[in-house]
ChimeraX commands (.cxc) that place a marker at each C-alpha (Angstrom):
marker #1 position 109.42,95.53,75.09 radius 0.5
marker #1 position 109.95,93.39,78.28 radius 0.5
marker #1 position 107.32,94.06,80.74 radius 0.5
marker #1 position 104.72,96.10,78.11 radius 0.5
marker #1 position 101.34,95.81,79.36 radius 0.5
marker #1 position 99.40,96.07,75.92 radius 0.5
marker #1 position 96.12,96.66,77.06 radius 0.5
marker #1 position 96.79,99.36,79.52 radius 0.5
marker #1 position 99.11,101.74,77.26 radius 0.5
marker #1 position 98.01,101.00,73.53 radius 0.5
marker #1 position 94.83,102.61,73.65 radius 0.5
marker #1 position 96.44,106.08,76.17 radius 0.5
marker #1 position 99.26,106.31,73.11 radius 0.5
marker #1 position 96.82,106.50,70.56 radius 0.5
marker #1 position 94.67,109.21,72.58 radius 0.5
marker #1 position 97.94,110.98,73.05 radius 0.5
marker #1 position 99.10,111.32,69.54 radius 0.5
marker #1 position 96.64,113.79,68.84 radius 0.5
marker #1 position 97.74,116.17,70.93 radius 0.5
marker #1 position 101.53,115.27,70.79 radius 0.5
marker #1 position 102.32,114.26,67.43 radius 0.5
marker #1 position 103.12,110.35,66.53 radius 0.5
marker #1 position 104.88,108.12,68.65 radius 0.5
marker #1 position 107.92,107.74,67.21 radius 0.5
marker #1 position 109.91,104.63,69.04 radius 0.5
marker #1 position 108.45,101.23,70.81 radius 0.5
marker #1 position 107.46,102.56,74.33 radius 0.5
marker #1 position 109.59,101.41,77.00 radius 0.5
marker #1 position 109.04,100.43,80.49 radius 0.5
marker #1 position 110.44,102.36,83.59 radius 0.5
marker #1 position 111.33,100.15,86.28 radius 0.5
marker #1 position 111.29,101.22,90.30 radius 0.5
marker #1 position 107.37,102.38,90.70 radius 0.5
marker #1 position 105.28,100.60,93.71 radius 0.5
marker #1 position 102.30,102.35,92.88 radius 0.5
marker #1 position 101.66,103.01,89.30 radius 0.5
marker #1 position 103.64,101.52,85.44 radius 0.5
marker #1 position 105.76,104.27,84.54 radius 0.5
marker #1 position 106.83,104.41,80.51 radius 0.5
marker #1 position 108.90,106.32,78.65 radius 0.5
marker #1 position 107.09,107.07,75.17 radius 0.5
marker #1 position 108.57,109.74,72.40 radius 0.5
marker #1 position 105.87,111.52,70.50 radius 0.5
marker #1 position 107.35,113.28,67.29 radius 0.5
marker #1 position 110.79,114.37,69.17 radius 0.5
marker #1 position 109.97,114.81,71.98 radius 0.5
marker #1 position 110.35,112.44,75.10 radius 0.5
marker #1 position 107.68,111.72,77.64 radius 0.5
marker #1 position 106.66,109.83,81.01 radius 0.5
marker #1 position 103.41,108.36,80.71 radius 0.5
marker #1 position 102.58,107.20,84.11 radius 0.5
marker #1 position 99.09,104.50,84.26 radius 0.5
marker #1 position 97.63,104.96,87.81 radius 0.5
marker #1 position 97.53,101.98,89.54 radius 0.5
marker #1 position 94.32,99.83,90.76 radius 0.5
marker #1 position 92.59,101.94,93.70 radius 0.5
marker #1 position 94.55,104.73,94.04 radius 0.5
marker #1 position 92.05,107.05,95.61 radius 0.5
marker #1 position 92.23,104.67,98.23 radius 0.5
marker #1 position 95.76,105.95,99.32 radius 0.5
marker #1 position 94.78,109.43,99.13 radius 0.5
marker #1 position 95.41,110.38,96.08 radius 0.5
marker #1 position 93.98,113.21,94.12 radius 0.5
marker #1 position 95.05,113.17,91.06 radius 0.5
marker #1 position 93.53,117.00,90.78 radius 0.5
marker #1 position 95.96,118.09,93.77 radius 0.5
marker #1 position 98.86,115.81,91.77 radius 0.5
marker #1 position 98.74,118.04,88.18 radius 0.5
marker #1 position 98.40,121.01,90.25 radius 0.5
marker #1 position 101.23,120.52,92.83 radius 0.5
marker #1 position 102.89,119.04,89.83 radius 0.5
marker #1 position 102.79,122.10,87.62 radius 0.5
marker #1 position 103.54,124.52,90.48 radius 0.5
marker #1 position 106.73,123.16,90.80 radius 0.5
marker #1 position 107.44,122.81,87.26 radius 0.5
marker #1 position 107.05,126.67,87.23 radius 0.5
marker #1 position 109.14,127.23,89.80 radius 0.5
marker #1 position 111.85,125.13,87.83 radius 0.5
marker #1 position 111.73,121.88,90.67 radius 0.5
marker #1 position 109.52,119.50,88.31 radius 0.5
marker #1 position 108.79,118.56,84.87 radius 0.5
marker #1 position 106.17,119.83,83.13 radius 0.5
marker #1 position 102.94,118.57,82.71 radius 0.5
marker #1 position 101.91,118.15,78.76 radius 0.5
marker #1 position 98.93,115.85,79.24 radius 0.5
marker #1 position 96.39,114.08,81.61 radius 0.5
marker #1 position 93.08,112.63,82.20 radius 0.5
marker #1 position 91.80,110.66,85.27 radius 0.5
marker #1 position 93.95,107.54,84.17 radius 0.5
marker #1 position 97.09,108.87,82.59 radius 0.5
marker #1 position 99.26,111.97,83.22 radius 0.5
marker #1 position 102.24,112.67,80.56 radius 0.5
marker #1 position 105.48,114.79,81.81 radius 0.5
marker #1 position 108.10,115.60,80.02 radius 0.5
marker #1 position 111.46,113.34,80.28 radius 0.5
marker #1 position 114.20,114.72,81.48 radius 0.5
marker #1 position 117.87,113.38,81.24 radius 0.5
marker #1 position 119.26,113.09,84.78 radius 0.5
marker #1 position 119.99,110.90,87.91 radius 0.5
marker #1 position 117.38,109.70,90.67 radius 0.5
marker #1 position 118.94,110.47,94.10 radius 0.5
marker #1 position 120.61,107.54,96.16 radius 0.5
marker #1 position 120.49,108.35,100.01 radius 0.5
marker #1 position 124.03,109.63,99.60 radius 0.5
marker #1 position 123.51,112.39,97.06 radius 0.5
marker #1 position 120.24,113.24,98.32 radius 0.5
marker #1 position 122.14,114.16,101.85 radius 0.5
marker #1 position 124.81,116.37,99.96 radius 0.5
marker #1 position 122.01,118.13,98.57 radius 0.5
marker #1 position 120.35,118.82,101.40 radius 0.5
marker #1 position 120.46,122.58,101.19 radius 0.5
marker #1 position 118.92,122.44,97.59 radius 0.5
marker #1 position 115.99,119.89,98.22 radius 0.5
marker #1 position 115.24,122.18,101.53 radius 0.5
marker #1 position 115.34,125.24,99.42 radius 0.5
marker #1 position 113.28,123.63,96.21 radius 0.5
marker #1 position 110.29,122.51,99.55 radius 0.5
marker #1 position 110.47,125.86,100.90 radius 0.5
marker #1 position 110.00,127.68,97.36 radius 0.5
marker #1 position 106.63,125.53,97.05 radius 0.5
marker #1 position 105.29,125.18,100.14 radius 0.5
marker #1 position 105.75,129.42,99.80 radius 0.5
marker #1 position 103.72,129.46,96.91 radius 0.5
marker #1 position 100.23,130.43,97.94 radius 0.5
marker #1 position 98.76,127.07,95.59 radius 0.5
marker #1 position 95.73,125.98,97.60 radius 0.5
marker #1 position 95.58,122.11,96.29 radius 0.5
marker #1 position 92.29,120.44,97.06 radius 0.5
marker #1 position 93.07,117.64,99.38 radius 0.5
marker #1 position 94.39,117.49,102.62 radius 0.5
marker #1 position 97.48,115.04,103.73 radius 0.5
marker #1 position 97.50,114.15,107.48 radius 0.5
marker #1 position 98.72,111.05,108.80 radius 0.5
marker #1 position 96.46,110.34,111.42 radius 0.5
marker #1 position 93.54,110.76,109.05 radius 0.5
marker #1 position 95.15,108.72,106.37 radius 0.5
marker #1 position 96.11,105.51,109.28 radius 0.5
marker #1 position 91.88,105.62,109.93 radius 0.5
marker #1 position 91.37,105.40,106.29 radius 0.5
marker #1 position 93.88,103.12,105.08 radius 0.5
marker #1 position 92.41,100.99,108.30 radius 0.5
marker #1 position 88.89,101.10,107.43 radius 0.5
marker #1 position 89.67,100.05,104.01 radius 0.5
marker #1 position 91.78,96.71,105.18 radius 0.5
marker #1 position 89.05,95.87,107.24 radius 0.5
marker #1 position 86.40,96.58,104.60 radius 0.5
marker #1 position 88.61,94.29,101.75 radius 0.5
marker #1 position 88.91,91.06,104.82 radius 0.5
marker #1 position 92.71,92.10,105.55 radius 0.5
marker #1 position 94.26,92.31,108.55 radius 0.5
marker #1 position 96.01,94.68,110.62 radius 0.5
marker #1 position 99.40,93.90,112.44 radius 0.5
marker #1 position 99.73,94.71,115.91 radius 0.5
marker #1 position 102.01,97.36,115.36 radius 0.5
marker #1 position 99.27,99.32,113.48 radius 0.5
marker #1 position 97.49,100.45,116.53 radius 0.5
marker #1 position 100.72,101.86,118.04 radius 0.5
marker #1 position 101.82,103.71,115.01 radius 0.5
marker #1 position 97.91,105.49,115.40 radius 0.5
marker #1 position 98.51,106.05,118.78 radius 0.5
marker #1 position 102.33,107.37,118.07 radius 0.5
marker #1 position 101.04,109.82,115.68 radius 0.5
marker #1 position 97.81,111.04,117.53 radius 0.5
marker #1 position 100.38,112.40,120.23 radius 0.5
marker #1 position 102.71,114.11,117.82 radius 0.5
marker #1 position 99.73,115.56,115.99 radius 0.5
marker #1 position 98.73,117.05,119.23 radius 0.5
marker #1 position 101.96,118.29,119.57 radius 0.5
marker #1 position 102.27,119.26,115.98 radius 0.5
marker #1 position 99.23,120.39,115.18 radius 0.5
marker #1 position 97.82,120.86,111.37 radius 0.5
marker #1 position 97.48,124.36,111.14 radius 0.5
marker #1 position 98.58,127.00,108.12 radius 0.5
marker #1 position 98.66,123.71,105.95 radius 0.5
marker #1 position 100.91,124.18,103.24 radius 0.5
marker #1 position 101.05,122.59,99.67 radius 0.5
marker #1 position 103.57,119.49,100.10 radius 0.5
marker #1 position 105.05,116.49,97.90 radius 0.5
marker #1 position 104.55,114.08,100.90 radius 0.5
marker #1 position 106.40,111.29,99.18 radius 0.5
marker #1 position 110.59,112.28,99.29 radius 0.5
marker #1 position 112.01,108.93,98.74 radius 0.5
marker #1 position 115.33,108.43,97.15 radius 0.5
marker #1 position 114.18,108.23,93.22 radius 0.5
marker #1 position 111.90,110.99,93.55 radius 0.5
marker #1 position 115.11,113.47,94.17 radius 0.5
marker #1 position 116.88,114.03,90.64 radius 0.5
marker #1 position 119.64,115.91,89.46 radius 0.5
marker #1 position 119.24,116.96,86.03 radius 0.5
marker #1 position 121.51,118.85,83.27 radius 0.5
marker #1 position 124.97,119.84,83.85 radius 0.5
marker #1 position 124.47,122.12,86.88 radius 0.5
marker #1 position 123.10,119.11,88.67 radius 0.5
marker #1 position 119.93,120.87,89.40 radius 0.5
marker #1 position 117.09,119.50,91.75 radius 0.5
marker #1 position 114.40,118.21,90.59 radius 0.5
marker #1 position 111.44,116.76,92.62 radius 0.5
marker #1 position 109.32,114.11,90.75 radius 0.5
marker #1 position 106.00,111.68,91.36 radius 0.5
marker #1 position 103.60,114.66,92.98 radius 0.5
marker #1 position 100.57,112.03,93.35 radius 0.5
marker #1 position 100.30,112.22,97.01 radius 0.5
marker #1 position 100.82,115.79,97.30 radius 0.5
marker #1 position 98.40,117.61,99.56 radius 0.5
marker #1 position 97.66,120.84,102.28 radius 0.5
marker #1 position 99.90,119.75,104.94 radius 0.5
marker #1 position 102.64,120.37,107.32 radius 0.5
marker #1 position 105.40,121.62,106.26 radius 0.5
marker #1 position 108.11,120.37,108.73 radius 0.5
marker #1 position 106.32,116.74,107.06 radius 0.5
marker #1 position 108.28,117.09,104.27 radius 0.5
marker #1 position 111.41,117.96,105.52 radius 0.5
marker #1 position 110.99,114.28,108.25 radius 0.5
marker #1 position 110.03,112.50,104.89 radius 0.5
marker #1 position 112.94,113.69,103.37 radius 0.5
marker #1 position 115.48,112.84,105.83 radius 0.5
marker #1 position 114.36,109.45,107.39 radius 0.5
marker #1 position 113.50,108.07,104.24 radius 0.5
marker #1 position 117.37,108.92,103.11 radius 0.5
marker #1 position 119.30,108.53,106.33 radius 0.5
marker #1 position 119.58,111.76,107.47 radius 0.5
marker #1 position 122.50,112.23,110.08 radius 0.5
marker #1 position 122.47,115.27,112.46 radius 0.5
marker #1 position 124.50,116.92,110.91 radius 0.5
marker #1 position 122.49,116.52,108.03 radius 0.5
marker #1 position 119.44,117.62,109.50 radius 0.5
marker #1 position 120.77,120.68,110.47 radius 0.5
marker #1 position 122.18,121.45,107.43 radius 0.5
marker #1 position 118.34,120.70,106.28 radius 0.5
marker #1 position 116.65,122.90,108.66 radius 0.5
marker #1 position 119.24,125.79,108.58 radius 0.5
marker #1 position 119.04,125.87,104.89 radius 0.5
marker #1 position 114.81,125.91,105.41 radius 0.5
marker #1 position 113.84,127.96,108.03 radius 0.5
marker #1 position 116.89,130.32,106.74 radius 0.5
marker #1 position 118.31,130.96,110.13 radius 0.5
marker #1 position 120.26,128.72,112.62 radius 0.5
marker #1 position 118.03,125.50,114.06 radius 0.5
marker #1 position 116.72,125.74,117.76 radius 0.5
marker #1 position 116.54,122.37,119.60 radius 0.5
marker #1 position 112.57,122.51,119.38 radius 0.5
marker #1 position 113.31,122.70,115.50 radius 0.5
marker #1 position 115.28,119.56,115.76 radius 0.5
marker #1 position 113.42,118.12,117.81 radius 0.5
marker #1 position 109.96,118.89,115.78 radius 0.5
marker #1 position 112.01,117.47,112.54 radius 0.5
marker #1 position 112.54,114.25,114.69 radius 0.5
marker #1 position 109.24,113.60,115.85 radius 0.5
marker #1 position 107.97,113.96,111.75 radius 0.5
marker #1 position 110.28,111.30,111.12 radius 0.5
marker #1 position 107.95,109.10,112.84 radius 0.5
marker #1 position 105.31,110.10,111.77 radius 0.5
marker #1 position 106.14,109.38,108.11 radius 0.5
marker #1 position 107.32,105.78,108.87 radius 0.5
marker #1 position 104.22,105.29,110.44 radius 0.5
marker #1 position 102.62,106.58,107.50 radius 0.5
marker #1 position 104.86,104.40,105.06 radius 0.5
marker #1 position 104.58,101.27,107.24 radius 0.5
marker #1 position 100.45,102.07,106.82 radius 0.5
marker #1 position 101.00,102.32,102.96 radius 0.5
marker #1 position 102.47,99.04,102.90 radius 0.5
marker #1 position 99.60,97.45,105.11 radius 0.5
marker #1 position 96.66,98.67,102.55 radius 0.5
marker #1 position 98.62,98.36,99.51 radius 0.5
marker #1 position 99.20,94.43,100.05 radius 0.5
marker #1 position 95.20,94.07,99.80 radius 0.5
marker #1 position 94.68,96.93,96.55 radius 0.5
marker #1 position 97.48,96.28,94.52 radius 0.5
marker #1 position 98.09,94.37,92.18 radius 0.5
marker #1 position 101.88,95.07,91.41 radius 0.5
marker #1 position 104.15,92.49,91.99 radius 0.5
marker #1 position 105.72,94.08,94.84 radius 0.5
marker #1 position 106.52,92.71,98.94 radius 0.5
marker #1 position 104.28,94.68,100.54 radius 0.5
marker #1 position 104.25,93.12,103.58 radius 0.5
marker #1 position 108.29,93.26,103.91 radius 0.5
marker #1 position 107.75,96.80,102.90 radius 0.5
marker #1 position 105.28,97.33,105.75 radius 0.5
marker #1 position 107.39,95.22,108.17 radius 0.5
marker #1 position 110.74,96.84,107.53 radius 0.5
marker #1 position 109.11,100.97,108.70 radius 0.5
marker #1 position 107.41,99.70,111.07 radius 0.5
marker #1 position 110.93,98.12,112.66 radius 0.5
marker #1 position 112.41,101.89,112.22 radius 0.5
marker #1 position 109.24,103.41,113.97 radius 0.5
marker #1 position 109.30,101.15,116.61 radius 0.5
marker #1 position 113.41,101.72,117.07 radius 0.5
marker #1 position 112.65,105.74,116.91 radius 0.5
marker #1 position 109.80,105.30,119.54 radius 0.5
marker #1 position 112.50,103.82,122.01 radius 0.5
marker #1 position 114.59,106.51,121.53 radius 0.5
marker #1 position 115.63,107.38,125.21 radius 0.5
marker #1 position 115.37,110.83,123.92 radius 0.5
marker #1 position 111.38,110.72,122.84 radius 0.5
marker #1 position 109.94,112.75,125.32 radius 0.5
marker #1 position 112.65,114.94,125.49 radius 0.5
marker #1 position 111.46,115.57,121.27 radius 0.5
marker #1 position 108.06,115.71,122.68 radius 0.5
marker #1 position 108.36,118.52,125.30 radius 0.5
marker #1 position 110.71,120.73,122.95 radius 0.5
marker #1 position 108.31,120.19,120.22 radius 0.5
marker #1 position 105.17,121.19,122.21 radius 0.5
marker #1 position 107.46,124.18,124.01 radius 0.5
marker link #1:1,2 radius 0.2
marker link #1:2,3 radius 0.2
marker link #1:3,4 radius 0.2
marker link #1:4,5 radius 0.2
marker link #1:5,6 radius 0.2
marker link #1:6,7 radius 0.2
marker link #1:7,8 radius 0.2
marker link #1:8,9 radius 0.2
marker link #1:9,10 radius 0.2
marker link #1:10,11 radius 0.2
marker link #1:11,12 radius 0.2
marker link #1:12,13 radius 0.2
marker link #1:13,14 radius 0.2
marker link #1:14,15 radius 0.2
marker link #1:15,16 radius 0.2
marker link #1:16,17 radius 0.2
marker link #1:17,18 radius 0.2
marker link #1:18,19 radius 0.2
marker link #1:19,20 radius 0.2
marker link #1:20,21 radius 0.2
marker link #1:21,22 radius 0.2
marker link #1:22,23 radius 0.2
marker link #1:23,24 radius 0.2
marker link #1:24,25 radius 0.2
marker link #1:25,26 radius 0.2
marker link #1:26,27 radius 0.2
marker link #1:27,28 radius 0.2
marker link #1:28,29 radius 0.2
marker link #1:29,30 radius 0.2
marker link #1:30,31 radius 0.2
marker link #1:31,32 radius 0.2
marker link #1:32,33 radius 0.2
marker link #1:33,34 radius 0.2
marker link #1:34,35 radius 0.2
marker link #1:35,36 radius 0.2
marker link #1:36,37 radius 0.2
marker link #1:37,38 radius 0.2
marker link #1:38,39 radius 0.2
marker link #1:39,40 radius 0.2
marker link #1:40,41 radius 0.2
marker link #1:41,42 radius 0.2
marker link #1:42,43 radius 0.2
marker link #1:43,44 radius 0.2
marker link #1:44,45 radius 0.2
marker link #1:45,46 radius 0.2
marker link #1:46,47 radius 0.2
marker link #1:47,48 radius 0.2
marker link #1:48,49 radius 0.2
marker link #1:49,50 radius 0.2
marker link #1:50,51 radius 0.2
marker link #1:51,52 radius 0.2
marker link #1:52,53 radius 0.2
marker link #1:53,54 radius 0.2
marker link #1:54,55 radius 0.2
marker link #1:55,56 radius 0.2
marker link #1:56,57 radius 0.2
marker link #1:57,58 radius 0.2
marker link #1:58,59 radius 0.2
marker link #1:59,60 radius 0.2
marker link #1:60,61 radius 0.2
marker link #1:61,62 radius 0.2
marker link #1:62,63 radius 0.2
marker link #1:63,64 radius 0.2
marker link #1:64,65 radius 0.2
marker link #1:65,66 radius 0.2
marker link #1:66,67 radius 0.2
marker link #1:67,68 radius 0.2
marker link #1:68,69 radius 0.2
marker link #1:69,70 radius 0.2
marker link #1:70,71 radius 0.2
marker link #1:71,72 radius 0.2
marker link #1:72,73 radius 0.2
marker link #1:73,74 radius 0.2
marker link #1:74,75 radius 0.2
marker link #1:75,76 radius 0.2
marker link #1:76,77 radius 0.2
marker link #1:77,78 radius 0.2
marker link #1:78,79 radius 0.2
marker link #1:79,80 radius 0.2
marker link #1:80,81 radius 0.2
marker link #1:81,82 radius 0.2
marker link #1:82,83 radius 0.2
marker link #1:83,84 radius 0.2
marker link #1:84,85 radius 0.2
marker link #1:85,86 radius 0.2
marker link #1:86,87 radius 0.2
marker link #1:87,88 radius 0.2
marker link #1:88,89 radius 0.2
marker link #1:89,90 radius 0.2
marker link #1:90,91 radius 0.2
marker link #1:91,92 radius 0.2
marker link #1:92,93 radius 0.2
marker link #1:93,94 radius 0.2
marker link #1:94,95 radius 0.2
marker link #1:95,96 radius 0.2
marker link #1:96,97 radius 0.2
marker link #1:97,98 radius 0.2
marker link #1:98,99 radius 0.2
marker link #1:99,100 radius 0.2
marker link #1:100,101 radius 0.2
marker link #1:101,102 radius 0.2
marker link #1:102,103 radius 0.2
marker link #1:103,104 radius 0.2
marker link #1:104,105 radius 0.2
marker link #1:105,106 radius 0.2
marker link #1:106,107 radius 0.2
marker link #1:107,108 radius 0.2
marker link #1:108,109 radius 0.2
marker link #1:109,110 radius 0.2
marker link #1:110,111 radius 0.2
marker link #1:111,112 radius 0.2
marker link #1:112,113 radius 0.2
marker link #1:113,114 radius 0.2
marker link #1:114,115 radius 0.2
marker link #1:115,116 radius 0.2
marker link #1:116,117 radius 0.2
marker link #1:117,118 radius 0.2
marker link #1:118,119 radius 0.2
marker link #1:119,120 radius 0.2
marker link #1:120,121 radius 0.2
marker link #1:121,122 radius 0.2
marker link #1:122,123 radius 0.2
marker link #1:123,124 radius 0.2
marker link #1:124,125 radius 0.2
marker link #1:125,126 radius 0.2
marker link #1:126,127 radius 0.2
marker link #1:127,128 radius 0.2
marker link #1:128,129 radius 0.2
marker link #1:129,130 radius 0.2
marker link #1:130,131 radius 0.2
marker link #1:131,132 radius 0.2
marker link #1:132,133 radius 0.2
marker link #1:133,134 radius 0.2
marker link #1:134,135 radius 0.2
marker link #1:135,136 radius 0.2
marker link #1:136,137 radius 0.2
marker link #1:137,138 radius 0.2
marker link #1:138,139 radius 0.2
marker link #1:139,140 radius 0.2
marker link #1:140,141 radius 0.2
marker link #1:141,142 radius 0.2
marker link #1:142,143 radius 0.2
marker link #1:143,144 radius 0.2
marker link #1:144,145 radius 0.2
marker link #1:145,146 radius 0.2
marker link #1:146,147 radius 0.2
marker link #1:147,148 radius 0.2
marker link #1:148,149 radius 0.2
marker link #1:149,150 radius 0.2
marker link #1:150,151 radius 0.2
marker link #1:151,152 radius 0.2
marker link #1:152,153 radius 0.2
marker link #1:153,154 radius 0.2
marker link #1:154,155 radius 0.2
marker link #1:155,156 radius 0.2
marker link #1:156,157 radius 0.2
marker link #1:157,158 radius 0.2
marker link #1:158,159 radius 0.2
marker link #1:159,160 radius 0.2
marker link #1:160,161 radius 0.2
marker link #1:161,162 radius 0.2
marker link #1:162,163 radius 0.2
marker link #1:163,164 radius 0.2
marker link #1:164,165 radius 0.2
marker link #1:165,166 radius 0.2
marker link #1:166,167 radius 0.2
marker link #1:167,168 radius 0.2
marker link #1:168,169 radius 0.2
marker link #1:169,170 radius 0.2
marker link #1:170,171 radius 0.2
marker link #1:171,172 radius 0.2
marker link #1:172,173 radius 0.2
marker link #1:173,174 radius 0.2
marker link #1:174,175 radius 0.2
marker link #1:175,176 radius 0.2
marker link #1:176,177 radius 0.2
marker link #1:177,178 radius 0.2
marker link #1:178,179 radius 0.2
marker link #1:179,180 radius 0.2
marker link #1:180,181 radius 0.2
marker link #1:181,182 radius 0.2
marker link #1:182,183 radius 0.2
marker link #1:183,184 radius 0.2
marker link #1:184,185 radius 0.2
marker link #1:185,186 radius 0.2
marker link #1:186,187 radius 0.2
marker link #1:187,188 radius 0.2
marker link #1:188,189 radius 0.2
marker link #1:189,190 radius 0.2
marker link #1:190,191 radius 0.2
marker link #1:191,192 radius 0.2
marker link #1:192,193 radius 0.2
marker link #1:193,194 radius 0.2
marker link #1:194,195 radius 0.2
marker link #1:195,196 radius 0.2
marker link #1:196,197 radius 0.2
marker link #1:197,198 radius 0.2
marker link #1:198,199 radius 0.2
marker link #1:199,200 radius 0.2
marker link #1:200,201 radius 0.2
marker link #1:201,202 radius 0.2
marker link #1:202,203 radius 0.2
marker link #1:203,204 radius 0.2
marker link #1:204,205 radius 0.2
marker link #1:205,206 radius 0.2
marker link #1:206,207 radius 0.2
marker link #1:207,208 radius 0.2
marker link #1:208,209 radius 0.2
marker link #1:209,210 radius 0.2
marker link #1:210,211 radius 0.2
marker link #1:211,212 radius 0.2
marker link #1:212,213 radius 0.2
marker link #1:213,214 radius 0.2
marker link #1:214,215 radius 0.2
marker link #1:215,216 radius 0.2
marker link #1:216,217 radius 0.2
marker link #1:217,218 radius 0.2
marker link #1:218,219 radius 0.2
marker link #1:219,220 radius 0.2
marker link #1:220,221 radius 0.2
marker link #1:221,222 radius 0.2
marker link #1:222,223 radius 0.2
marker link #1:223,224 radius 0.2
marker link #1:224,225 radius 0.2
marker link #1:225,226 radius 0.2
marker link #1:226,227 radius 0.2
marker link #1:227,228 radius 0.2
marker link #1:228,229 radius 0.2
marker link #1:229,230 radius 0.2
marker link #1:230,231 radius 0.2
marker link #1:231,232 radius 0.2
marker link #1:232,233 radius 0.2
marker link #1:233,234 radius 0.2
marker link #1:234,235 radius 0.2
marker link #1:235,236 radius 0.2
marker link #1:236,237 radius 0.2
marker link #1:237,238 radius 0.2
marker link #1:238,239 radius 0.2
marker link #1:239,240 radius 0.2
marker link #1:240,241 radius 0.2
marker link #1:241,242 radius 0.2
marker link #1:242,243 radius 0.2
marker link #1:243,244 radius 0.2
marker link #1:244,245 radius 0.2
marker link #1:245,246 radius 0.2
marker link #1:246,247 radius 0.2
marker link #1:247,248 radius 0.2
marker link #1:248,249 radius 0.2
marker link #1:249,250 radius 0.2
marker link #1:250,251 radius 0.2
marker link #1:251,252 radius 0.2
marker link #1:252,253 radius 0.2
marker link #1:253,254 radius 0.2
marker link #1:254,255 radius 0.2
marker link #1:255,256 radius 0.2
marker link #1:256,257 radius 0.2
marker link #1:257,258 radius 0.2
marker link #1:258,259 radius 0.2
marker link #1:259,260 radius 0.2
marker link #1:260,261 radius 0.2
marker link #1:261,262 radius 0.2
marker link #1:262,263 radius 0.2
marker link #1:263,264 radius 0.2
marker link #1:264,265 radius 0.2
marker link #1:265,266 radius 0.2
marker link #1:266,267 radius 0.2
marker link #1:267,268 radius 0.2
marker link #1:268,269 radius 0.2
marker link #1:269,270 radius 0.2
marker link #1:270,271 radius 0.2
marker link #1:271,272 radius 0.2
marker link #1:272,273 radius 0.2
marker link #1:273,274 radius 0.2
marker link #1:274,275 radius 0.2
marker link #1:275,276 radius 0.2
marker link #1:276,277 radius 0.2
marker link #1:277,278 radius 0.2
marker link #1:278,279 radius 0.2
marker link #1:279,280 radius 0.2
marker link #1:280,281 radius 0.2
marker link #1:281,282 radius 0.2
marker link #1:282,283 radius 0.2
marker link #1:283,284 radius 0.2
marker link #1:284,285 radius 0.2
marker link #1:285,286 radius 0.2
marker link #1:286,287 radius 0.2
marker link #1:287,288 radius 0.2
marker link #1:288,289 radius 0.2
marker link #1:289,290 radius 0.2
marker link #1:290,291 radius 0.2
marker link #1:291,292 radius 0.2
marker link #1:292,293 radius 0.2
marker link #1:293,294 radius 0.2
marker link #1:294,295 radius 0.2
marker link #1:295,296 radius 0.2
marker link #1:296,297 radius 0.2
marker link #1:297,298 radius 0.2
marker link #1:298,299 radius 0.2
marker link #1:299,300 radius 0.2
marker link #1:300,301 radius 0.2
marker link #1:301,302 radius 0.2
marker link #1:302,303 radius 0.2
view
């Protein structure tokens, strides 16, 4: 299998055919993760996702406690797969046949994804981390320091960006939330093209209208689109502090990605451009913060 890494997944398969019958077929590797080695391994009949966490992971915030948790809620609710096995290292899911979003299909199912959030932020699960931005740009800063990395200029105005739409937006009534709605984490599956929401590792108590900005910067969101988004949400027509609240989240989670990438190029050891990565949100936060309309976003949002 191109790609295998022996050492990491011989030893989990073994450990997992006791509890889910014999692997049956040479594992193979999923490409696309940034974070952890993704494999697709079938035990007896049925298929699986083994997913190895990647080097340091805490250090991004992860709880992999608040992961199988979130994870499983949604699974419940029919938006995930189900969890079938974990441990600190290794969590198992089951496979299921179906597409990972491109921008393009994620926006024409806008109403679904926004309808799938709103089911599990609703669902009373108390997970046991928090996920706030501003708290995550200290930490992810302290730890660059602390490994002999450096921080790009732009890091200190993405803190400063997102102190002043946290004091707008404030944390409070934190919800449970995925936190991480790129493309190939949206997925239509079986012939109904249901949505499903995948990769719950940085899932935490946070703000809901989060989400919904992760969602729609990270897949080009039009306004059209993001009315479409909140409307099918908040299940009533979008004010212009809605939109305006939605817009100011989209910062905050490319100041949050653009952070990832900074902290990930000194942790990880995936062969992956982090600094390009980094580079490329903090372009689009920078573009958004020029936005002749900013404070306009910032005075509906605190209104």
């Amino acid at each position: 299998m191109g790609g295998r890494r022996v050492d990491e997944l011989d030893d989990v398969v073994v450990a997992l055919e006791a509890r889910l019958g014999p692997a049956t077929a040479e594992p193979v590797l999923l490409e696309g993760g940034i974070t952890n080695h993704n494999y697709l391994v079938r035990f007896a009949e049925r298929a699986c996702v083994v997913r190895i966490a990647g080097k340091d992971t805490a250090r991004l915030g992860i709880d992999r406690h608040a992961e199988r948790l979130a994870n499983q809620t949604a699974a419940d609710l029919g938006f995930a797969p189900h969890v079938l096995a974990h441990d600190e290292r290794w969590l198992v899911t089951e496979f299921v046949e179906g597409s990972a979003g491109e921008p393009a299909a994620v926006r024409e199912d806008a109403e679904a994804v926004a309808r799938a959030l709103r089911s599990v932020h609703d669902s009373g699960v108390v997970l046991p981390t928090r996920f706030w931005v501003p708290e995550l740009l200290e930490a992810y800063a302290a730890v660059v320091r602390e490994r002999g990395g450096r921080l790009p200029e732009a890091y200190e105005d993405a803190q400063e960006l997102t102190r002043r739409i946290a004091d707008r937006l404030p944390l409070r009534d934190p919800v449970p939330c995925h936190d991480d709605l790129l493309p190939g984490n949206v997925m239509r599956v079986g012939p109904e093209g249901a949505i499903m929401l995948v990769d719950w590792e940085y899932a935490g108590m946070g703000h809901r209208l989060f989400d919904l900005g992760n969602l729609a910067v990270n897949n080009e969101f039009g306004e059209a689109e993001e009315l479409r988004l909140l409307e099918a949400y908040l299940r009533r027509a979008p004010s212009w502090a809605d939109l305006a609240a939605l817009r100011l989240m989209r910062i905050m989670s490319d100041a949050r990605e653009a952070a990832w990438g900074v902290i990930q190029g000194v942790i990880s050891d995936l062969e992956f451009d982090f600094e390009d990565y980094a580079t490329r949100h903090f372009d689009r936060l920078a573009a958004a913060a020029a936005d002749p309309q900013l404070q306009d976003w910032f005075d509906a949002a605190a209104a």
